[in-house]
Backbone as a chain_set.jsonl record, in Angstrom:
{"seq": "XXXXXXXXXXXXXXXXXXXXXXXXXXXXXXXXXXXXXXXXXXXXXXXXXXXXXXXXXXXXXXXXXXXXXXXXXXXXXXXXXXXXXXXXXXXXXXXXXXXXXXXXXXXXXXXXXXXXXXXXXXXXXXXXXXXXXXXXXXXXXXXXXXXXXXXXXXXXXXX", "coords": {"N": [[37.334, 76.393, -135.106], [40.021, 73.834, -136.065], [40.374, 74.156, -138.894], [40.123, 76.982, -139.615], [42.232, 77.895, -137.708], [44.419, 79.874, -137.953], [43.659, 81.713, -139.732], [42.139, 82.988, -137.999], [43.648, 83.477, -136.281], [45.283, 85.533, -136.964], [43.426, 87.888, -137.834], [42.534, 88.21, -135.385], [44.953, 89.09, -134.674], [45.499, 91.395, -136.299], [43.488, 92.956, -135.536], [43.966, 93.881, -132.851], [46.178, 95.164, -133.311], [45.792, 97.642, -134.976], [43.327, 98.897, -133.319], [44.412, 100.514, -130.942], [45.773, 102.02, -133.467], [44.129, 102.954, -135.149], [42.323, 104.441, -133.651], [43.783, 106.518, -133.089], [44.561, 108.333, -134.877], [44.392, 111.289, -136.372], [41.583, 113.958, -136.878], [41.434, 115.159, -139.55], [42.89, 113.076, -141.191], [41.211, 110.815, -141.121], [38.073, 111.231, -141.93], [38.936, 113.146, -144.338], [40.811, 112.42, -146.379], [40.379, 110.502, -149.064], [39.982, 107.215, -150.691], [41.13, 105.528, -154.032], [38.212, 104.531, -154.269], [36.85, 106.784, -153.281], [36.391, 106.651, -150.869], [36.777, 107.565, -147.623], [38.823, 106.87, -144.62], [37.042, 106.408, -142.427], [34.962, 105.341, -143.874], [36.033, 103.171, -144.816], [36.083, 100.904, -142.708], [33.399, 101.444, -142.014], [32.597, 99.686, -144.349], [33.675, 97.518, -143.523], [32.676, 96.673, -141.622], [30.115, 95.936, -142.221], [30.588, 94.023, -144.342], [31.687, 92.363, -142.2], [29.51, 91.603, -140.809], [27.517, 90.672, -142.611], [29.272, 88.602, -143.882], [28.896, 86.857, -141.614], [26.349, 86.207, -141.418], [25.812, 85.064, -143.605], [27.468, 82.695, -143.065], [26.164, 81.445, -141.323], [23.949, 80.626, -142.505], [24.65, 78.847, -144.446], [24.895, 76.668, -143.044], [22.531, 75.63, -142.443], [20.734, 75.848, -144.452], [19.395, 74.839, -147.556], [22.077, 73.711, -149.96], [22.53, 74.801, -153.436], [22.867, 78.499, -151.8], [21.05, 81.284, -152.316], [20.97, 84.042, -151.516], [21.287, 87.328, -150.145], [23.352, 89.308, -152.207], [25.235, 92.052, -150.449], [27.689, 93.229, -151.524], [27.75, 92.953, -154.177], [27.391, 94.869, -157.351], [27.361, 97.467, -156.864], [25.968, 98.515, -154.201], [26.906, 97.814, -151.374], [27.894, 100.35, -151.427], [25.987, 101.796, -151.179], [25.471, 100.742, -149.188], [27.114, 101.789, -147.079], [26.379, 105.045, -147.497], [23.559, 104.746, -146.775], [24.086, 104.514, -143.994], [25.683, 106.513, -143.14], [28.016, 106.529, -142.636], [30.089, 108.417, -142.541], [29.769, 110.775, -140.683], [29.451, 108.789, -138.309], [30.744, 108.573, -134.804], [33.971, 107.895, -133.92], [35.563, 106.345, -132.103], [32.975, 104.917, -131.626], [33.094, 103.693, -134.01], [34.925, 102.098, -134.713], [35.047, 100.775, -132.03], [32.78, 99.277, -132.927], [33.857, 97.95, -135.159], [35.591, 96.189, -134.21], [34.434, 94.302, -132.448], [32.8, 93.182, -133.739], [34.698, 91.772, -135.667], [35.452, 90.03, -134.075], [33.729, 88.746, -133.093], [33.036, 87.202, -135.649], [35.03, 85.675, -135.88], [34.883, 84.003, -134.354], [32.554, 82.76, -134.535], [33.268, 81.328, -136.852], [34.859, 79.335, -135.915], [33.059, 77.879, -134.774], [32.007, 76.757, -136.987], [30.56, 73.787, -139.075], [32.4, 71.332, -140.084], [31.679, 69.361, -141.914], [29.58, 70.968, -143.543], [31.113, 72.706, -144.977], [31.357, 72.803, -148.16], [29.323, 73.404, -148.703], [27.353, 75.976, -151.08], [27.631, 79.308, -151.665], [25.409, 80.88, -154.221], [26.804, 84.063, -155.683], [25.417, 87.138, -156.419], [26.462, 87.81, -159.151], [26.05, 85.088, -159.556], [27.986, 83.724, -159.42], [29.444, 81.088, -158.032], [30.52, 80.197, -154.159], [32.105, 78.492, -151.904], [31.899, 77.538, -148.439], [34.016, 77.101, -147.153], [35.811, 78.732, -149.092], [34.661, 81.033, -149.037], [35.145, 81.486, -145.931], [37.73, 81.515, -146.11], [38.555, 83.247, -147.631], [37.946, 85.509, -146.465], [39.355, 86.817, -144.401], [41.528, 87.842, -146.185], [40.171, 89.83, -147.739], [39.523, 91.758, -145.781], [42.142, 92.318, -145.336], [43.154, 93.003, -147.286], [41.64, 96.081, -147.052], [42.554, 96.885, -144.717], [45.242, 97.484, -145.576], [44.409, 99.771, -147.705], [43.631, 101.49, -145.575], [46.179, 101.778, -145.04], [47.161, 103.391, -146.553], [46.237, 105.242, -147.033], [46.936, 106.373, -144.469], [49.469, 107.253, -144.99], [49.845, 108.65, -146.828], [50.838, 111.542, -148.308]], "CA": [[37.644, 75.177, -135.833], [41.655, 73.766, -136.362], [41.06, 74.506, -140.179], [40.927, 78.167, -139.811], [42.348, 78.583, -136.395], [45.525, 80.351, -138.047], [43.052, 82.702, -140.155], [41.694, 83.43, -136.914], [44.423, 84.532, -135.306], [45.537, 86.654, -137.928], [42.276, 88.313, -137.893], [42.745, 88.787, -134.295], [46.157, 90.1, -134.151], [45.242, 93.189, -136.869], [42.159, 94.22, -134.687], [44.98, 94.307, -131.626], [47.599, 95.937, -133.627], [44.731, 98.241, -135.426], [42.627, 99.522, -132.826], [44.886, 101.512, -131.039], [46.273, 102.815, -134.409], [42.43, 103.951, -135.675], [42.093, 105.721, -132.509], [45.252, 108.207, -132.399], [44.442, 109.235, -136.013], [43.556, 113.232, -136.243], [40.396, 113.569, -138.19], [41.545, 115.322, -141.441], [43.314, 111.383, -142.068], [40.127, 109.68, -140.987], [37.576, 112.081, -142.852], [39.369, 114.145, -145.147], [41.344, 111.884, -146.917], [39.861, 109.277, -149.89], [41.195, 106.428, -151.68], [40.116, 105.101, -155.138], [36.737, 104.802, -154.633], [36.33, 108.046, -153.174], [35.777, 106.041, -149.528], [37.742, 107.896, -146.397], [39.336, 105.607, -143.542], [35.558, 106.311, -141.554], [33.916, 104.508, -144.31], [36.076, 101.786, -145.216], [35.677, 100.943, -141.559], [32.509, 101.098, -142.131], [32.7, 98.82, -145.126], [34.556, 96.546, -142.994], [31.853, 96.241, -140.415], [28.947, 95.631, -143.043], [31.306, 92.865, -144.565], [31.634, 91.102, -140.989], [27.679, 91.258, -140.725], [26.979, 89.894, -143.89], [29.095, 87.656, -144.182], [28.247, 85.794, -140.473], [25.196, 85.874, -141.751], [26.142, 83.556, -144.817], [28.468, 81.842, -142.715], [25.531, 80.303, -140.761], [22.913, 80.449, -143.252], [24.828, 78.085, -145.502], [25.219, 75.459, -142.559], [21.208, 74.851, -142.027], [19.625, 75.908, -145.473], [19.547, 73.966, -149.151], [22.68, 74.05, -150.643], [23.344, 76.221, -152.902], [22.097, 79.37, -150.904], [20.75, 82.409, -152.481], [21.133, 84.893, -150.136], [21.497, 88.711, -150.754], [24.637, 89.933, -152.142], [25.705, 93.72, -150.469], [28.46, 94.304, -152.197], [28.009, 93.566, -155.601], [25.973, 96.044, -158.4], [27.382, 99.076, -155.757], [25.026, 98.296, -153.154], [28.233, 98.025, -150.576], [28.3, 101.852, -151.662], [24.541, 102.224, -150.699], [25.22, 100.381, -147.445], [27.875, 102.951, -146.76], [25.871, 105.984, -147.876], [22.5, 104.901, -145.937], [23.983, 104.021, -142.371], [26.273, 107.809, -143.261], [29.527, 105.992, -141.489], [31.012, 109.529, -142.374], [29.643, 110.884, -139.663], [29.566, 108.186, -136.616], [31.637, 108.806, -133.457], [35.261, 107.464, -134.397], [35.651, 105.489, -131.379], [32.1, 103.758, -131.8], [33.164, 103.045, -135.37], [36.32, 101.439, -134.255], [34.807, 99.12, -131.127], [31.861, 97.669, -133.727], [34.898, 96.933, -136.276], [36.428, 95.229, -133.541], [33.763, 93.393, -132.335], [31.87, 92.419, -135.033], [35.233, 91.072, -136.34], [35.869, 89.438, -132.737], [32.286, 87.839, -133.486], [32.761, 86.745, -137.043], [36.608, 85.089, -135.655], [34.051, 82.948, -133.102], [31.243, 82.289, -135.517], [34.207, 80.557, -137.742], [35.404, 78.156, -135.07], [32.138, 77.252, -134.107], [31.291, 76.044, -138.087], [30.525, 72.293, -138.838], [32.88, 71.018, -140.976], [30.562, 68.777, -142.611], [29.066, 71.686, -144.084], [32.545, 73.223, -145.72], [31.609, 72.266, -149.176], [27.837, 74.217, -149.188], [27.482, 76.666, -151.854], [26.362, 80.776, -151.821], [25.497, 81.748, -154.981], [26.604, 85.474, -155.702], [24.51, 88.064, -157.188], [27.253, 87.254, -159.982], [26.004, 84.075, -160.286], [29.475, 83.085, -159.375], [29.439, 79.519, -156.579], [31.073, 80.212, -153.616], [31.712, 77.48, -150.852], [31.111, 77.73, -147.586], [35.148, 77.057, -146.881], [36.282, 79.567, -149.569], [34.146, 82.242, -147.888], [35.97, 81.653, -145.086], [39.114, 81.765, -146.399], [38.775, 84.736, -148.6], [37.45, 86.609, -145.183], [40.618, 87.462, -144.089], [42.295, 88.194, -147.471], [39.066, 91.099, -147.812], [39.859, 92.773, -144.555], [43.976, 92.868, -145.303], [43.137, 94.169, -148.399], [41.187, 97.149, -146.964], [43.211, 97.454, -144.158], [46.168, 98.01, -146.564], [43.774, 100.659, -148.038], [43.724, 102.372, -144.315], [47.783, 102.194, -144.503], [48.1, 104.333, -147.874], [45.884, 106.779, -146.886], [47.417, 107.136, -143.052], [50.871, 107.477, -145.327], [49.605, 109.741, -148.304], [51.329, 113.076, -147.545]], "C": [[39.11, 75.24, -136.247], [41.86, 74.251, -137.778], [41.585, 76.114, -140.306], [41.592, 78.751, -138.813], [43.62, 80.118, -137.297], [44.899, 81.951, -139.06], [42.793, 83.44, -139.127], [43.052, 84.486, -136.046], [45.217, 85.426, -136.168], [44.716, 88.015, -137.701], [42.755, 88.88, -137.059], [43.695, 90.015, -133.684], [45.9, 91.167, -134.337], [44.75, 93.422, -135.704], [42.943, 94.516, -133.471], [45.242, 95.606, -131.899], [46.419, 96.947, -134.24], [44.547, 99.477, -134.532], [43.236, 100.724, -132.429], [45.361, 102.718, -131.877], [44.996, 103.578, -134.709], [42.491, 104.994, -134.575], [42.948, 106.62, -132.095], [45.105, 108.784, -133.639], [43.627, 110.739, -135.79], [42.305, 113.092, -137.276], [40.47, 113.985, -139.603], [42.278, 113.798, -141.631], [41.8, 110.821, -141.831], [38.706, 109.997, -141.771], [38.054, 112.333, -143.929], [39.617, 113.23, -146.328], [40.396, 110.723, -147.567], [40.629, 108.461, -150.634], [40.116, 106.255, -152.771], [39.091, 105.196, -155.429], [36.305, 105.669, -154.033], [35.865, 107.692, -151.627], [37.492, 107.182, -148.464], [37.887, 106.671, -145.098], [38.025, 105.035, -142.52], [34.885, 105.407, -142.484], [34.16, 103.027, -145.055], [35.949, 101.085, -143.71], [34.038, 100.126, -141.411], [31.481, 99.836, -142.886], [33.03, 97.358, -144.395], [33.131, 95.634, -141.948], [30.177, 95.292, -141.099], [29.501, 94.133, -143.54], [30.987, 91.746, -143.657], [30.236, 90.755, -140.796], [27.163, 90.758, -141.502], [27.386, 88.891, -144.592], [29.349, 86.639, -142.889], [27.065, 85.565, -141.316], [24.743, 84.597, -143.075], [26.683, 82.81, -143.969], [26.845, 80.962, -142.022], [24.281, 79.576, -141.595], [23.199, 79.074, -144.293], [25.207, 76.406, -144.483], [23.64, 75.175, -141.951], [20.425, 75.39, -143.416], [19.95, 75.076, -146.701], [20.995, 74.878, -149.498], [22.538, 73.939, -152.759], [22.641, 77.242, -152.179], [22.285, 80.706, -151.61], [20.16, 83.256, -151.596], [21.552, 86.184, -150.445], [23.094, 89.145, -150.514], [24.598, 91.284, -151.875], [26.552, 93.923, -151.193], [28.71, 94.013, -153.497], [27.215, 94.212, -156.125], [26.374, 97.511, -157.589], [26.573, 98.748, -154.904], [25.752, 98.223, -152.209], [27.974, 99.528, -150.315], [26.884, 102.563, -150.951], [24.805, 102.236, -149.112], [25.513, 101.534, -146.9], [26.96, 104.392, -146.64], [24.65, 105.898, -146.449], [22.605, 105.051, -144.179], [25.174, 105.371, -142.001], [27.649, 107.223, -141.966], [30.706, 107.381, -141.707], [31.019, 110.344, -141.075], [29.462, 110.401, -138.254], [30.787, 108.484, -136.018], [32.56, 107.729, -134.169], [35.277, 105.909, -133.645], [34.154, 104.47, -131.467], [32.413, 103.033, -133.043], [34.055, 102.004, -134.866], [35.857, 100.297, -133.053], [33.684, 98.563, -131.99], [33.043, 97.421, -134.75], [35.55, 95.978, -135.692], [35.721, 93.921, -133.068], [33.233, 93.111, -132.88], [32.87, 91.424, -135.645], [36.081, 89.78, -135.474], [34.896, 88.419, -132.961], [32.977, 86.863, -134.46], [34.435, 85.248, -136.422], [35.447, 83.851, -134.992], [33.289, 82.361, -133.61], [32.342, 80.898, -136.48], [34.377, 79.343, -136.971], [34.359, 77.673, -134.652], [31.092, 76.221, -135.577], [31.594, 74.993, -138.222], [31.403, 71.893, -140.334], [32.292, 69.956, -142.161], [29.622, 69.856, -143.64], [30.238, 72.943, -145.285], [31.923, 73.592, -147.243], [30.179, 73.527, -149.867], [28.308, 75.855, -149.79], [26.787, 77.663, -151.974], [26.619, 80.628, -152.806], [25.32, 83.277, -154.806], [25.456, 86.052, -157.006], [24.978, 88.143, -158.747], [27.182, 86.034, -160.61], [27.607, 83.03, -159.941], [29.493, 81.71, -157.718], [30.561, 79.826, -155.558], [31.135, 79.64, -152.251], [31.902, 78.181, -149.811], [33.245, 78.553, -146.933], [36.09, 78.396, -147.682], [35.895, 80.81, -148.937], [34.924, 82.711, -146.639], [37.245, 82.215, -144.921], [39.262, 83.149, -146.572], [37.956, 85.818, -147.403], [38.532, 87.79, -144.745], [41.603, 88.217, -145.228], [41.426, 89.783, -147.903], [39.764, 91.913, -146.961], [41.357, 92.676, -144.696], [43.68, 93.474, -146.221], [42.441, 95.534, -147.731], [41.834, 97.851, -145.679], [45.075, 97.989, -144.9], [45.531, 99.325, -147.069], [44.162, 101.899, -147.033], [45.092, 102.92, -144.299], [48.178, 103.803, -145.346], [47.474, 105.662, -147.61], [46.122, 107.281, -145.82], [49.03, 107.641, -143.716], [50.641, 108.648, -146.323], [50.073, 110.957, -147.487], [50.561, 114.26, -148.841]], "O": [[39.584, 76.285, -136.692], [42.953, 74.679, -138.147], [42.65, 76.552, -140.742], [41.679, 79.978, -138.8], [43.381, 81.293, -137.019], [45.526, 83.01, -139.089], [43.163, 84.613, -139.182], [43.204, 85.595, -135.534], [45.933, 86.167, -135.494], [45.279, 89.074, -137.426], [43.397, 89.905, -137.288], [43.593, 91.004, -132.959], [45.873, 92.043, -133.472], [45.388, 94.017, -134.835], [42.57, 95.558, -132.931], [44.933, 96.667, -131.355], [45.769, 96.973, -133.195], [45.098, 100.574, -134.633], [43.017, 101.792, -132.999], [45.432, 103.891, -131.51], [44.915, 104.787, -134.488], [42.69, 106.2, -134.719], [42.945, 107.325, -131.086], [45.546, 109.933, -133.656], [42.592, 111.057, -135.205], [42.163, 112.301, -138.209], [39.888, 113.49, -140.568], [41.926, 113.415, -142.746], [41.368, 110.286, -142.852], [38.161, 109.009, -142.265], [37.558, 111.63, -144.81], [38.783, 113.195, -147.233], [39.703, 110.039, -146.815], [41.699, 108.771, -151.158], [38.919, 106.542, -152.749], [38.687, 105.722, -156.466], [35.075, 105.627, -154.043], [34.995, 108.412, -151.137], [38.691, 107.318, -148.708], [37.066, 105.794, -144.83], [37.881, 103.922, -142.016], [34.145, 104.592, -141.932], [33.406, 102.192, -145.554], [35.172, 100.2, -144.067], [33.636, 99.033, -141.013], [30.433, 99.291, -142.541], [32.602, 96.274, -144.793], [32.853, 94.453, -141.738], [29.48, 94.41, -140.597], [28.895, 93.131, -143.159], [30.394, 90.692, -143.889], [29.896, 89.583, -140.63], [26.1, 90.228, -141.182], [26.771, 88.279, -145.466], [29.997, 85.619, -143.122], [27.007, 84.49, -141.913], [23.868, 83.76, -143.294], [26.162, 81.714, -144.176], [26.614, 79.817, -142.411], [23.798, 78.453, -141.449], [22.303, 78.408, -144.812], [25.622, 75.356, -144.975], [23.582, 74.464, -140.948], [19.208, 75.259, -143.284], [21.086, 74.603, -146.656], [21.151, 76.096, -149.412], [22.461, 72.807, -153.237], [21.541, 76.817, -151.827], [23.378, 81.272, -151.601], [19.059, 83.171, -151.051], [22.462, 86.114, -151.271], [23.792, 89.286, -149.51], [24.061, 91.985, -152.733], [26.396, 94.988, -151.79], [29.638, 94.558, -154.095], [26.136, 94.32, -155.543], [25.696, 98.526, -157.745], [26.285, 98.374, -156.041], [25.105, 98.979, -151.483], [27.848, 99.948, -149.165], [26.833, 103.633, -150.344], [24.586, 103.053, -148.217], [24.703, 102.281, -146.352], [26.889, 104.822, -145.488], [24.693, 106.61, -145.445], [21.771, 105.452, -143.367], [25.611, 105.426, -140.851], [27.937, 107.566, -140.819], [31.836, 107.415, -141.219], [32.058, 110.579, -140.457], [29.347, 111.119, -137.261], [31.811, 108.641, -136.683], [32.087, 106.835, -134.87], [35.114, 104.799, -134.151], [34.32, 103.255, -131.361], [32.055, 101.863, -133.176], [33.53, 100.913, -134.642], [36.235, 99.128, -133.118], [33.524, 97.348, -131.877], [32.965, 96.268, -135.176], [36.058, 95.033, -136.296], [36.175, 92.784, -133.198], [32.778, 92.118, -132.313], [32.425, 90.381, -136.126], [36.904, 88.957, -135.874], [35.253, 87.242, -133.014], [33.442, 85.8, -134.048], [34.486, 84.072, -136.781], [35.488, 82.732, -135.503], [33.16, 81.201, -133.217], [31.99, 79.726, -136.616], [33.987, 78.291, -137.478], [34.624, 76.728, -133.908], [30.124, 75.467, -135.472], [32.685, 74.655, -137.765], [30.999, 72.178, -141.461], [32.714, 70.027, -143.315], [28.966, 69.315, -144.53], [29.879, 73.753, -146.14], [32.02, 74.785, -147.531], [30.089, 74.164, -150.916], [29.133, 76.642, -149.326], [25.599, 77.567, -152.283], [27.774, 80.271, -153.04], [24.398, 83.841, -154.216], [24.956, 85.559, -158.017], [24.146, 88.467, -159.594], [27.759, 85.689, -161.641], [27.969, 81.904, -160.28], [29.571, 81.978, -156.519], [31.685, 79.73, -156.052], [30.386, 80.108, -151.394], [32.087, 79.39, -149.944], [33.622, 79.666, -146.565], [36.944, 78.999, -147.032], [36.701, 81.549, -148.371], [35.259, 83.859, -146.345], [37.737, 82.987, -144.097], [39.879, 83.981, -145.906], [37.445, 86.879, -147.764], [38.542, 89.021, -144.749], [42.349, 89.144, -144.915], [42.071, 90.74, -148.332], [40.573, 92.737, -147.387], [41.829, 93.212, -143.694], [43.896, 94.684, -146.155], [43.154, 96.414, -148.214], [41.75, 99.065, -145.496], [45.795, 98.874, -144.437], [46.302, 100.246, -146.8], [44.747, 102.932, -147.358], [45.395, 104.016, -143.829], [48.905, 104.761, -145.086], [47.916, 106.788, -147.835], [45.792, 108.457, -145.662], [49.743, 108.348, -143.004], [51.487, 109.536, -146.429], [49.768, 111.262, -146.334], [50.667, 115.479, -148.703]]}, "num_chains": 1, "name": "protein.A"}
């Protein structure tokens, strides 16, 4: 869709400019190393990938069900932290981590352009209670994943 094409290709470019970079990292940066919340580059990754899955899954849910749409929040209350923990993204193969971040976020880019603008306006409620349209979701997609790929930068720079 023309509204977010330019999100889109944002999106796109990182996972270009990205991929290769994830995949030449040595594993004490991609393991070893934690930021803030105690997450290493394998599990924001991982974070990343849970994100794109959950929120396609709003993205379409909120263009054929009653608006507003209560729909299960992962990542607020820590439950994000669960995801992480249960599906152990510390230990998956690097390179599998790295082609589902790519494609899942190759997906989610396609899922966007294919939403009805007529439906923009429909409202998730979060687990917060907090209203969030269909269009803001969208928006704030891309703004998530720079923020955590910023995350990836400080800890490929931390000496």
């Amino acid at each position: 869709m023309d509204t977010f094409s330019a999100n889109n290709t944002r999106l796109l470019g990182l996972l270009e400019i990205w991929e290769p970079r994830l995949l030449a990292l040595p594993h004490d940066i991609i393991a070893v190393r934690r930021n803030s919340q105690n997450r290493s580059i394998k599990q924001i990754l991982g974070h990343m990938i849970d994100s794109a899955s959950n929120n396609t899954h709003r993205i379409i849910h909120l263009q054929y069900q009653n608006s507003p749409l209560i729909f299960p929040d992962y990542a607020a209350l820590g439950n994000n932290d669960r995801w992480i923990g249960i599906q152990n993204y510390q230990d998956e193969d690097m390179n599998d981590l790295v082609q589902l971040w790519k494609y899942s976020n190759r997906h989610i880019a396609h899922v966007i352009n294919q939403v009805n603008p007529d439906k923009l306006d429909n409202i998730w409620l979060s687990a917060l209670n907090e209203e969030v349209s269909l269009r803001n979701m969208i928006t704030g997609y891309l703004s998530h994943f720079e923020l955590h790929i910023s995350e990836i930068e400080e800890l490929i720079n931390r000496k």
